[in-house]
C-alpha positions as CSV (number, residue, x, y, z in Angstrom):
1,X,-11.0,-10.5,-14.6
2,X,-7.6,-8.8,-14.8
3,X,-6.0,-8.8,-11.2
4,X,-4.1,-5.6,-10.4
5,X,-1.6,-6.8,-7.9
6,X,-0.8,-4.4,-4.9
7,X,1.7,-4.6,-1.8
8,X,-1.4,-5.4,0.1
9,X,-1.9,-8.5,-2.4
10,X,1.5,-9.7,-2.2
11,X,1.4,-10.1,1.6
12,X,-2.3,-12.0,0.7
13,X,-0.3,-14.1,-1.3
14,X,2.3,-15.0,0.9
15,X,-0.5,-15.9,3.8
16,X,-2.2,-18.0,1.3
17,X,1.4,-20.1,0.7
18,X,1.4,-20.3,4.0
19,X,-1.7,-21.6,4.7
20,X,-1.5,-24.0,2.4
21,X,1.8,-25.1,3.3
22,X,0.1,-25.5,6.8
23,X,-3.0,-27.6,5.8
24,X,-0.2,-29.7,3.6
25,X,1.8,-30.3,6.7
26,X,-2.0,-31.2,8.5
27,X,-2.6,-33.5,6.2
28,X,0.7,-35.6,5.4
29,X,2.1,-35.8,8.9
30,X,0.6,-36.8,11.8
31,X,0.7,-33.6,14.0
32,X,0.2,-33.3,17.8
33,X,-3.5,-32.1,18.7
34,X,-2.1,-28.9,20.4
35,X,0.2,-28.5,17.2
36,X,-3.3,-28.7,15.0
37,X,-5.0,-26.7,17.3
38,X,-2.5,-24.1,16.7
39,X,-2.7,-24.2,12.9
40,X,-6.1,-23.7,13.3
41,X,-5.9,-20.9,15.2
42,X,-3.3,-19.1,12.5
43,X,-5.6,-20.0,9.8
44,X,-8.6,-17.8,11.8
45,X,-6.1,-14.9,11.8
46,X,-5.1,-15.6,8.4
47,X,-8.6,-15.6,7.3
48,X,-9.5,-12.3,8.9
49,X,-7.0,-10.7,6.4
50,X,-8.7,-12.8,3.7
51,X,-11.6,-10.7,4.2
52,X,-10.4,-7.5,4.1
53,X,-9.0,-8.5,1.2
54,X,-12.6,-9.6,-0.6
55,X,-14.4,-6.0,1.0
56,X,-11.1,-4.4,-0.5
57,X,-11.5,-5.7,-4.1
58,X,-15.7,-5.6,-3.7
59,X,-15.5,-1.7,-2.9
60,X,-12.9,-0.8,-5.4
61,X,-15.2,-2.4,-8.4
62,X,-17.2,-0.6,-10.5
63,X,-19.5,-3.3,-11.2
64,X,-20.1,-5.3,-8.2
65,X,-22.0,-7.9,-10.2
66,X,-19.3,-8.2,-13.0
67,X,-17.2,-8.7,-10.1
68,X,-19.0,-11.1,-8.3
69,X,-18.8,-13.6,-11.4
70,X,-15.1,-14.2,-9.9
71,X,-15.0,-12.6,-6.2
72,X,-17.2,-15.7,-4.9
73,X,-13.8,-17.4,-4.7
74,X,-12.5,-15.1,-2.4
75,X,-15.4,-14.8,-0.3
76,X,-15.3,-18.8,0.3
77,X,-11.6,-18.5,0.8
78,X,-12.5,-16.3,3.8
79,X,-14.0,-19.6,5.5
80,X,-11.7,-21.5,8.1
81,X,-10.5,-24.8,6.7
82,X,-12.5,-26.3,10.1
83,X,-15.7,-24.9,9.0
84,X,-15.5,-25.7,5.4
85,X,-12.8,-28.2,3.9
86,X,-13.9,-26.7,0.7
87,X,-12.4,-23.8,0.8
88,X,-8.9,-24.9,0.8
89,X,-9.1,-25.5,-3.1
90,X,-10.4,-22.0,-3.6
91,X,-7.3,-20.9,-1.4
92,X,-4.7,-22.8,-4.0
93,X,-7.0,-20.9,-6.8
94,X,-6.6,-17.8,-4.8
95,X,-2.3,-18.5,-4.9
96,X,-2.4,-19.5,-8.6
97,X,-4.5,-16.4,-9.7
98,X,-2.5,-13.7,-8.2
99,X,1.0,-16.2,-8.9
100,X,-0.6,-15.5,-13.0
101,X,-0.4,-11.4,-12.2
102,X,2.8,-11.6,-10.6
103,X,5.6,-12.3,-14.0
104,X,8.3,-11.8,-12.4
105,X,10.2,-10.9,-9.1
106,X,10.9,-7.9,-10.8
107,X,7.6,-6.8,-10.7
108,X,7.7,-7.6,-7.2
109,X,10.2,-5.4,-6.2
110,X,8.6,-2.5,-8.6
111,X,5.5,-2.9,-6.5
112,X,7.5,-2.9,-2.6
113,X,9.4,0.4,-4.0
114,X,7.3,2.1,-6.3
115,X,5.5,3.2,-3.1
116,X,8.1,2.7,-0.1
117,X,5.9,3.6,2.2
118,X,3.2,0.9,1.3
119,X,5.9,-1.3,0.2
120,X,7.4,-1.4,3.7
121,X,4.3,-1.7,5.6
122,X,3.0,-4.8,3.8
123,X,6.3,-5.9,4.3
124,X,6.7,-5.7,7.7
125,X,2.7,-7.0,8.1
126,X,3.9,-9.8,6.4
127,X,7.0,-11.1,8.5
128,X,5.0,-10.2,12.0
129,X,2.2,-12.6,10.8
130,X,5.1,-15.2,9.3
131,X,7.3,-14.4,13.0
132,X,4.6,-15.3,15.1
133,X,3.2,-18.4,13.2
134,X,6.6,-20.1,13.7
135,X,7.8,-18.8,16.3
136,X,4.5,-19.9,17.9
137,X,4.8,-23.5,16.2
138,X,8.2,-23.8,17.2
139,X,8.3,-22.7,20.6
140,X,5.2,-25.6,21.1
141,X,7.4,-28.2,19.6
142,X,10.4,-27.6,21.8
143,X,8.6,-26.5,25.0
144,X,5.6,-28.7,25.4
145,X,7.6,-31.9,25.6
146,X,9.5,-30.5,28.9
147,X,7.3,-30.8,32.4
148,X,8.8,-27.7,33.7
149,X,7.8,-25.6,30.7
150,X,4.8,-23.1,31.4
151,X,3.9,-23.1,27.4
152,X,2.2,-26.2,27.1
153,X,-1.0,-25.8,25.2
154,X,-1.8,-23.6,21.5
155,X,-3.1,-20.9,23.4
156,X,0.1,-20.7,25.3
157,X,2.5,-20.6,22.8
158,X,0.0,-18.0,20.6
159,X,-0.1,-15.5,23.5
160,X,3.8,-16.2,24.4
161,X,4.6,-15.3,20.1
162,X,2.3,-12.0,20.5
163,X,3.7,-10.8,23.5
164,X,7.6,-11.3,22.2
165,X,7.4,-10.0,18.9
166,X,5.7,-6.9,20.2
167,X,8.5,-6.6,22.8
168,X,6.4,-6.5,26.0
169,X,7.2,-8.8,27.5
170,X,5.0,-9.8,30.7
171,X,6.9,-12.7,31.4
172,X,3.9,-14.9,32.9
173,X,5.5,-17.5,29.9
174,X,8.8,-18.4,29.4
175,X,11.4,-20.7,27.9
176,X,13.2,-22.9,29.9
177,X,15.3,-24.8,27.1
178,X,18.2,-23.6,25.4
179,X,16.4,-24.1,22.0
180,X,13.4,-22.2,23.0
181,X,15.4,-19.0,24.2
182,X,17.7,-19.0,21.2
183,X,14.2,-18.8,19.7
184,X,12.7,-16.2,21.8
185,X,15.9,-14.1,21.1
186,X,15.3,-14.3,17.7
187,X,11.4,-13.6,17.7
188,X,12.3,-10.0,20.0
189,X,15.7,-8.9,17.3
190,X,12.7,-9.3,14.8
191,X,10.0,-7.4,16.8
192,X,12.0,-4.7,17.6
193,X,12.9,-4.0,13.7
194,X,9.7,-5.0,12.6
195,X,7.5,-2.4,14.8
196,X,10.6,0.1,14.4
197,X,9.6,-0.2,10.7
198,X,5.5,0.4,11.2
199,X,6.1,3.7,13.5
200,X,8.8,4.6,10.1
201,X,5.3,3.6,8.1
202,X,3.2,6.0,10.1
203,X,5.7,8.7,10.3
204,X,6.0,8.8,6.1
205,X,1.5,9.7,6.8
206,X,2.3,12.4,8.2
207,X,5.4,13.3,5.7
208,X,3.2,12.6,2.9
209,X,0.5,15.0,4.5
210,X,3.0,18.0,4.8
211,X,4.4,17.3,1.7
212,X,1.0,16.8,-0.3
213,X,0.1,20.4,1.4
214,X,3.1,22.1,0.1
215,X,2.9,20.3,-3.3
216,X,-1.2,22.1,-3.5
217,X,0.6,25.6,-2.3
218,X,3.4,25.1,-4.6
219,X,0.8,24.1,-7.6
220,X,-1.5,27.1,-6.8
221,X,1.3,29.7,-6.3
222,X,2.8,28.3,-9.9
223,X,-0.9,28.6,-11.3
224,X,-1.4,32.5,-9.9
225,X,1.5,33.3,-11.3
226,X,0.6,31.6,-15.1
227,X,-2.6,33.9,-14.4
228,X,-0.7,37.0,-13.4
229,X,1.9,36.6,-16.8
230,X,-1.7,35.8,-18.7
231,X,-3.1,39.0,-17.2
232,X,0.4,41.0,-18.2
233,X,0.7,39.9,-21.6
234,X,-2.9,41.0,-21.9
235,X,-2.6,44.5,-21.2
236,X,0.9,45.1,-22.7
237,X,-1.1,44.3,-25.7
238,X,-3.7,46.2,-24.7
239,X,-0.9,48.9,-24.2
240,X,0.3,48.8,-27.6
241,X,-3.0,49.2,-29.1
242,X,-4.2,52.4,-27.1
243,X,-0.1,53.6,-28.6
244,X,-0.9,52.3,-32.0
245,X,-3.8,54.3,-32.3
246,X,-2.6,57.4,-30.6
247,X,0.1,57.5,-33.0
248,X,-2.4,57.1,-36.0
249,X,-4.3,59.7,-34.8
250,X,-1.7,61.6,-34.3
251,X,-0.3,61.1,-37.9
252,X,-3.7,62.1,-39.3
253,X,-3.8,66.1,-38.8
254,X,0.0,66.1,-40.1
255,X,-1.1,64.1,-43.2
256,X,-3.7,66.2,-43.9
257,X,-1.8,69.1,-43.3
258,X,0.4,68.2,-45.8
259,X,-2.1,67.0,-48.2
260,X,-3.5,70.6,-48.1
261,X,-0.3,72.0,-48.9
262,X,0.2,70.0,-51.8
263,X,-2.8,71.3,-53.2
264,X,-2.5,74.8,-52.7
265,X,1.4,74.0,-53.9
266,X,0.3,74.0,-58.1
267,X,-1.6,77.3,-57.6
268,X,0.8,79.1,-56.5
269,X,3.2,77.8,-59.3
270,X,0.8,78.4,-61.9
C-alpha cells in the first residue's frame, strides 16, 4: 500500500518516535513509579491521536477491505502499551513505514510549506504535545524529590505542563527550585508562540474562505465574459452574413440589368 504522507502524518510520526523512545527509556532504565506512571499517561494521549489517524486513513480509502489488508497495524497501534505489550512492535512498524515515504528532509519541508497553513498547525500540534511531555517529565524529576514541592505525583506534574503551556496559569502548582522555574519559563515563552501560532492557523480559515469566495466570483465573472465574447463573435458573423447577402441581392437586379442591355446591344448594331 503506497503511503501518501501529509503534515498530519509527520506529526504521527514524530509521536510514534517519541513513544518509542519512551517505552525504550521504560525498559532500559529503572524509572521512578510516578515517572512510569507519567509515560503512561502520555502514551494514552499519544494514542488518541493514533486513532484519528487510522479513522483518517479508513475514510479516505476507496476500498476499505484492500485497505484493511495493511490498516490492522494501525488499529493495534492505537492500543496503550499497558493494555497490550504487543502493540509496541506495530508502533516501530508504524515509524518505519511512513520513515520509507518520507526520502528526504526535503520532502519534509515541501509538505510543512506547500500548504502553510496545514504545515504550521501540525507544527505547532506537534511541539505542544513534545512541550508538555517533557516539560511534564522534567518538572517530576526535579520537583518530586524536594518536600516542599506541591507537584509530587504524575497527575501533578501532567495538570501543572497543561496549565503552563496554555498560559493560564492557576497557580494551585508551582515550582519551588531554581531548575524547575527556569523550566516553567521556558514551557510559558513556548505556549505563548505556540497558541499565538494556532489562532494564526484559524485566522488563514477564514482567509482561505474569503479568498476561495472571490476566487468562485473571479472564475464566474471570467466565464460570463468568455460567454459574452462567444455570444459577440456569433452575431458579428451573423452580421456579416445578413450584409453578404444583402449585397448579393443587391448586385442581382444591376447584373441583370446589364445582361439585358448587352442583349439588346447587337440589335441595335446590326
Amino acid at each position: 500500500m503506497k503511503e501518501r504522507v501529509t503534515p498530519f502524518q509527520l506529526f504521527i510520526l514524530v509521536l510514534s518516535i517519541y513513544v518509542i523512545s519512551a517505552m525504550a527509556a521504560s525498559l532500559l532504565l529503572t524509572l521512578p513509579p510516578e515517572l512510569n506512571r507519567l509515560l503512561q499517561y502520555m502514551d494514552y494521549i499519544v494514542c488518541f491521536f493514533f486513532f484519528i489517524d487510522f479513522c483518517q486513513r479508513f475514510m479516505r480509502a476507496e476500498s476499505k477491505l484492500a485497505y484493511m489488508r495493511w490498516g490492522w497495524i494501525d488499529l493495534l497501534a492505537c492500543i496503550p502499551a499497558g493494555l497490550f505489550q504487543g502493540a509496541r512492535m506495530f508502533r516501530v512498524v508504524q515509524v518505519l513505514r511512513v520513515l520509507r515515504a518520507v526520502k528526504s528532509m526535503e520532502m519534509i519541508w515541501r509538505l510543512l510549506f506547500r500548504n502553510r497553513a496545514e504545515g504550521v498547525f501540525a507544527s505547532a500540534a506537534t511541539a505542544t504535545v513534545l512541550l508538555v511531555a517533557f516539560g511534564a517529565i522534567t518538572m517530576l524529576m526535579v520537583e518530586s524529590p524536594n518536600p516542599a514541592s506541591p507537584i509530587e505525583t504524575a497527575e501533578d506534574a501532567l495538570w501543572w505542563a497543561i496549565v503552563t503551556v496554555t498560559t493560564v496559569g492557576y497557580g494551585d502548582y508551582y515550582p519551588v527550585t531554581t531548575l524547575g522555574r527556569v523550566v516553567a519559563v521556558l514551557l510559558m515563552i513556548g505556549g505563548v508562540g505556540l497558541f499565538g501560532s494556532f489562532a494564526a492557523y484559524i485566522s488563514s480559515i477564514f482567509i482561505a474562505d474569503d479568498s476561495e469566495r472571490e476566487s468562485r466570483e473571479a472564475r464566474a465573472q471570467r466565464d460570463m465574459t468568455r460567454a459574452l465574447h462567444h455570444q459577440i463573435r456569433e452575431l458579428t458573423d451573423e452580421v456579416r452574413e445578413l450584409r453578404k447577402r444583402l449585397d448579393q441581392m443587391h448586385d442581382a437586379p444591376t447584373r441583370s440589368s446589364l445582361t439585358s442591355e448587352e442583349e439588346k446591344r447587337p440589335d441595335r448594331d446590326s
